[in-house]
C-alpha positions in Angstrom: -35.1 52.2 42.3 -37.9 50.7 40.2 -36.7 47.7 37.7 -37.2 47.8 34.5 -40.1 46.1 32.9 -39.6 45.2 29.2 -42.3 43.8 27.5 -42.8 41.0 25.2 -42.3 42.9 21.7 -39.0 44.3 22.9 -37.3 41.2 24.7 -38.3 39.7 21.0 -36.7 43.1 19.2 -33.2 42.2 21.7 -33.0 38.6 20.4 -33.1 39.5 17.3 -30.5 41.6 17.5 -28.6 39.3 19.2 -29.2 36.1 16.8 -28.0 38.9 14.1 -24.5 39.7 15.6 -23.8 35.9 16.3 -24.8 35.1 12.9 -22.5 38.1 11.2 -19.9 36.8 13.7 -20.3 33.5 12.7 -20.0 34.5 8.7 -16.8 36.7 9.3 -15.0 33.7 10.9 -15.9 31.3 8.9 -14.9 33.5 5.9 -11.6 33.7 7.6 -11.2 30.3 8.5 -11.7 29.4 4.9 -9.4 32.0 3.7 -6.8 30.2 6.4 -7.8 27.0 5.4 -6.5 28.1 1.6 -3.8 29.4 2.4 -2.5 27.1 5.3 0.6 25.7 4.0 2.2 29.3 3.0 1.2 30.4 6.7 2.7 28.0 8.7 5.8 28.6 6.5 5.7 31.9 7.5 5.4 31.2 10.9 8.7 29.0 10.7 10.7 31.4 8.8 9.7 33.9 11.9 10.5 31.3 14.4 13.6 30.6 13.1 14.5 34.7 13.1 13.6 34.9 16.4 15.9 32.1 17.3 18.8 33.3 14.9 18.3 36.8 17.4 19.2 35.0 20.4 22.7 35.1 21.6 25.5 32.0 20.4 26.0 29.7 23.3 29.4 29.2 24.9 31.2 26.7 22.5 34.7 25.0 22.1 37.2 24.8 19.6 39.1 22.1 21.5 38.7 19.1 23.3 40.3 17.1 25.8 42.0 13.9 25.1 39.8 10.6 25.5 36.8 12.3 25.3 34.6 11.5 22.7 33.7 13.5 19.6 31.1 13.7 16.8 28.5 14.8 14.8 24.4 14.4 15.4 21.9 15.1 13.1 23.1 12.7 10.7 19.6 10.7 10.0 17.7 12.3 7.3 14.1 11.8 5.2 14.4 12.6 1.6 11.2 14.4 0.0 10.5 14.5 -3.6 11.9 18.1 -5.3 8.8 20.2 -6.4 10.9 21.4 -9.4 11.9 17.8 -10.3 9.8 15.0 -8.6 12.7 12.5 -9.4 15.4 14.3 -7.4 15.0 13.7 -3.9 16.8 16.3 -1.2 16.7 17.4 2.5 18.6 19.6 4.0 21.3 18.0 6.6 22.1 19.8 10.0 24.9 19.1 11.4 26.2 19.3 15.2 29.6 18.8 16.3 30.0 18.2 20.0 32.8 17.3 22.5 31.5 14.7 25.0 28.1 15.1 26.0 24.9 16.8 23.8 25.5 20.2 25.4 25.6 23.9 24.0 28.5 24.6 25.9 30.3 21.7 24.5 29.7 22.1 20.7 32.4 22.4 18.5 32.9 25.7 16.2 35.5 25.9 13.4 34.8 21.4 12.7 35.4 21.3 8.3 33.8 19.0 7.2 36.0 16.9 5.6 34.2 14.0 3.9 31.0 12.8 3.5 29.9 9.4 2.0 26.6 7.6 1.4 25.7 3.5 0.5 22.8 1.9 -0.3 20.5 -0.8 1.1 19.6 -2.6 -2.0 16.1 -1.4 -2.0 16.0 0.8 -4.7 17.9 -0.4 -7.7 20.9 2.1 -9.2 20.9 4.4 -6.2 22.8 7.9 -7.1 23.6 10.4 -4.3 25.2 13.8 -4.6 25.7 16.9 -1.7 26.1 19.4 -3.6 23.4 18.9 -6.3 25.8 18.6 -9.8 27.6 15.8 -9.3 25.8 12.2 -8.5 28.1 9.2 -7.3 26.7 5.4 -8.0 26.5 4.1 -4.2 27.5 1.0 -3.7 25.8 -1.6 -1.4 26.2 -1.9 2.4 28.8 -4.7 4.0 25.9 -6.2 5.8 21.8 -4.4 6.4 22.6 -1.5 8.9 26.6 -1.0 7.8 27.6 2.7 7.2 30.8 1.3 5.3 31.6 1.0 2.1 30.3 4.3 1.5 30.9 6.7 -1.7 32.7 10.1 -1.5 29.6 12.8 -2.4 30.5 16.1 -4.1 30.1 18.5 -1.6 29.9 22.3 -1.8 33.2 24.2 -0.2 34.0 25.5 3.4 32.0 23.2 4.6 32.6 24.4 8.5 30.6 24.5 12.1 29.8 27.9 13.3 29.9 29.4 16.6 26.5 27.1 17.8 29.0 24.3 16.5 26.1 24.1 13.2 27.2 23.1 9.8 24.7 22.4 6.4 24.1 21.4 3.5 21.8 19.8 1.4 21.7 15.5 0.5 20.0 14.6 -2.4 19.5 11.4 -4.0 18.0 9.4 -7.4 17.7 6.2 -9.5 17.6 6.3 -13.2 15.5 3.4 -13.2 13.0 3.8 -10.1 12.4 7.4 -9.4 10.1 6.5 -6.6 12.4 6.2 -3.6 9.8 6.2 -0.6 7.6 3.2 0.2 4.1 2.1 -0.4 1.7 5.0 0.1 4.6 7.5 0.0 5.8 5.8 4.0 9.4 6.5 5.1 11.8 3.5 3.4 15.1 3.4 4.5 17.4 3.6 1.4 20.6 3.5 2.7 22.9 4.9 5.1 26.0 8.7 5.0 28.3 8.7 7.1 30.0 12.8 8.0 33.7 13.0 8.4 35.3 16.3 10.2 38.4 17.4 12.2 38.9 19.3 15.1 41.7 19.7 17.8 42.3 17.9 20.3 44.4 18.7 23.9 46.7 16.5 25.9 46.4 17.2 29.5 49.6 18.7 29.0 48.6 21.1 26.8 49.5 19.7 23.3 47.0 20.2 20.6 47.0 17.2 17.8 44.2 16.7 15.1 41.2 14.4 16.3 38.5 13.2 13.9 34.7 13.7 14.3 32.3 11.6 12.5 28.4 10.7 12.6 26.1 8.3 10.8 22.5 7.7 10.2 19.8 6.5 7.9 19.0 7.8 4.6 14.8 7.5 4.5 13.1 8.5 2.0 9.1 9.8 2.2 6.0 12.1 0.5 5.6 15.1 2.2 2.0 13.9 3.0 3.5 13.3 6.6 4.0 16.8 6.6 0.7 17.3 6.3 -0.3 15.5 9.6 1.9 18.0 11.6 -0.1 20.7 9.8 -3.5 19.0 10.1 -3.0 18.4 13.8 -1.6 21.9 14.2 -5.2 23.1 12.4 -7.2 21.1 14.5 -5.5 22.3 17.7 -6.7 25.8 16.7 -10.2 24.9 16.2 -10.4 23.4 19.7 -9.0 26.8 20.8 -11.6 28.6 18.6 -14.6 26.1 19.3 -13.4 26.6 23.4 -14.1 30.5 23.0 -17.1 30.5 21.3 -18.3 28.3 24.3 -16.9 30.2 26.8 -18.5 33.7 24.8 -21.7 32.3 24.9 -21.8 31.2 28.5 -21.1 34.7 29.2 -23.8 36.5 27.1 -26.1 33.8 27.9 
């Protein structure tokens, strides 16, 4: 077969074209990279609200309602970071999750049916008239800690009823928090400032080796922190430029091959 000889004029006409498609290529995904860009926040929302469908679609582990004698129980999830409330920049919230577990961090040890019985909050001293609630209506003074780091003494919150761990041994609610006198609660430049300290109370039942069932406390503490959700915006920002690399990565890689 005889190759084909272009000549100058048309190789000229076929980059042309080419320059053309890149360029309307380039346009259309930079239009939609900008239209990404605006509406980021509400996307990656979305994609955690389908993340977390697809999760509540997956089948319960195996979980307890007992546990042995002498083996430990309590809650995790107890640390939480308080955000400003878009509604009211003065009230500060984040949800808590709770996990309930017998002995070791494992699915198959978490404890369904744990009320929550109690749960109390203090203060660190560093912001001034500190008022903490669970539910959202009813805000108890907190009173200062024993020594820096001491979960005890520790107000009662109002907390919403039937309070209880599920079948993943999960339990909710929400923490909220605010000061008359400073509503600020985070620290300089909106960084995480540890406020204070809640402790969780709950019950669950406990079995001799003998086979006798007796009421056995759980419990968990952690921090209370307090910070602007500009550190949420890191997550997002690094999450962005991940998927430019991936973008800029097959643009290369498209133009090796046409080249």
């Amino acid at each position: 077969m005889t190759p084909v000889r272009y000549g100058t004029a048309h190789l000229d006409r076929l980059r042309s074209m080419r320059m053309n498609v890149h360029r309307k290529f380039d346009t259309r995904n930079l239009e939609a990279l900008g239209v990404l860009k605006d509406n980021w926040t509400p996307v990656a929302a979305l994609g955690g609200a389908l993340a977390l469908l697809v999760a509540g679609s997956l089948p319960a582990f195996a979980s307890t309602s007992t546990c042995p004698s002498g083996v430990s129980t309590y809650f995790t999830g107890t640390t939480v970071f308080l955000q400003p409330e878009q509604d009211n920049p003065n009230i500060w919230s984040s949800p808590v999750t709770l996990y309930a577990y017998c002995g070791s961090v494992d699915p198959n040890n978490a404890l369904a049916n744990v009320p929550v019985t109690a749960v109390m909050a203090n203060s660190n001293g560093t912001i001034p008239q500190l008022e903490a609630s669970a539910d959202g209506v009813t805000y108890s003074p907190l009173p200062l800690q024993a020594f820096p780091g001491a979960p005890y003494p520790g107000a009662a919150l109002s907390t919403p009823a039937g309070l209880q761990t599920d079948a993943n041994g999960m339990v909710q609610f929400t923490l909220y928090a605010q000061s008359p006198v400073q509503p600020f609660l985070a620290g300089p430049g909106g960084a995480p400032q540890l406020i204070g300290m809640q402790i969780d109370y709950g019950t669950t039942t406990g079995v001799t080796s003998g086979g006798t069932q007796f009421q056995e406390p759980v419990g968990g503490f952690g921090g209370i922190f307090a910070a602007t959700p500009e550190l949420d915006s890191l997550v997002l920002f690094g999450s962005g430029a991940a998927g430019l690399a991936a973008y800029a990565m097959m643009r290369v890689r498209a133009a090796r091959r046409w080249n």
